[in-house]
Structure formats: structure tokens, C-alpha cells
N, C-alpha and C positions, 0 to 999 in steps of 0.2 A: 504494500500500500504506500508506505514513503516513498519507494520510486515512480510513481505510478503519479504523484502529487510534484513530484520533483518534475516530471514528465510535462503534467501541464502548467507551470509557471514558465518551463523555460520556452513550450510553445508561445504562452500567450506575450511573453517579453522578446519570443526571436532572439533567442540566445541559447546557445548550447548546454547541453544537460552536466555537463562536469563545471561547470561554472558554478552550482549549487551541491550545498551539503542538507543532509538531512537534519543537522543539530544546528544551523544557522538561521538565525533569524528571519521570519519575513522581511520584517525593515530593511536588515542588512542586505534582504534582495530588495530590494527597491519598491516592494509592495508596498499600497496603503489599502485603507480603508476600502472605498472603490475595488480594488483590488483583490482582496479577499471573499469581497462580498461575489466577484466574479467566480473566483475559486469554487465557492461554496454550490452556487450556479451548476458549474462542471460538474461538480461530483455527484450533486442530487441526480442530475440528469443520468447519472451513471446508476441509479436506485442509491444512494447511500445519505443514511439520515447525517447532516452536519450540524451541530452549534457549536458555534467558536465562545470564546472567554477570551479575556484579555490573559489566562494562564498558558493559554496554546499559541504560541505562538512560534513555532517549528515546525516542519515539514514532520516529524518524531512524533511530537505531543500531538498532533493535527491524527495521523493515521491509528495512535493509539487510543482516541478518545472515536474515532470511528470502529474500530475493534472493540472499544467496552460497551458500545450502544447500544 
């Protein structure tokens, strides 16, 4: 699932997928608000229930809080 999330950030920014860590911050990829709420978008569409926290905020804590759902 992290890669999979790693997958569509670096589609939606057009930018290569090694460029991104899984333990790295959205911020620190240049996501915002907008942004995430885009993510979330992606993944429902994918069937997966998402709600963020300001606690998730990794590509890590994002896939494991869709794993505990």
C-alpha cells in the first residue's frame, strides 16, 4: 500500500517515484492541503475508506491507518 500511495503522488506531481520515501513527509513532498484532499480522491476511487488526521502524515502512517480500517 505505501508504494502504491508513493505511486500516485509522484504521478500527480510528474516526478519520479524514487524521488519519494515512504517515512517522508507530505510537506517535505511538496503536498498541501489541496493536495491530499486529491490523494484521498485517488484512493476512494480505488474502494478504500480514507481519513487523514493531522497524525498521518507519511506515505507509512497514511497506508497503515488504511490497513486498520
Amino acid at each position: 500500500m505505501e508504494q502504491k500511495i508513493i505511486e500516485i503522488i509522484a504521478e500527480y506531481q510528474g516526478r519520479p517515484v524514487e524521488n519519494y520515501g515512504v517515512d517522508q513527509k507530505f510537506t517535505e513532498m511538496g503536498l498541501d492541503s489541496l493536495d491530499l484532499a486529491e490523494l484521498v480522491i485517488q484512493l476512494e476511487n480505488e474502494g478504500l475508506t480514507v481519513e487523514l488526521s493531522p497524525e498521518i502524515n507519511t506515505p507509512a502512517k497514511l497506508a497503515s491507518a488504511i490497513k486498520n480500517s
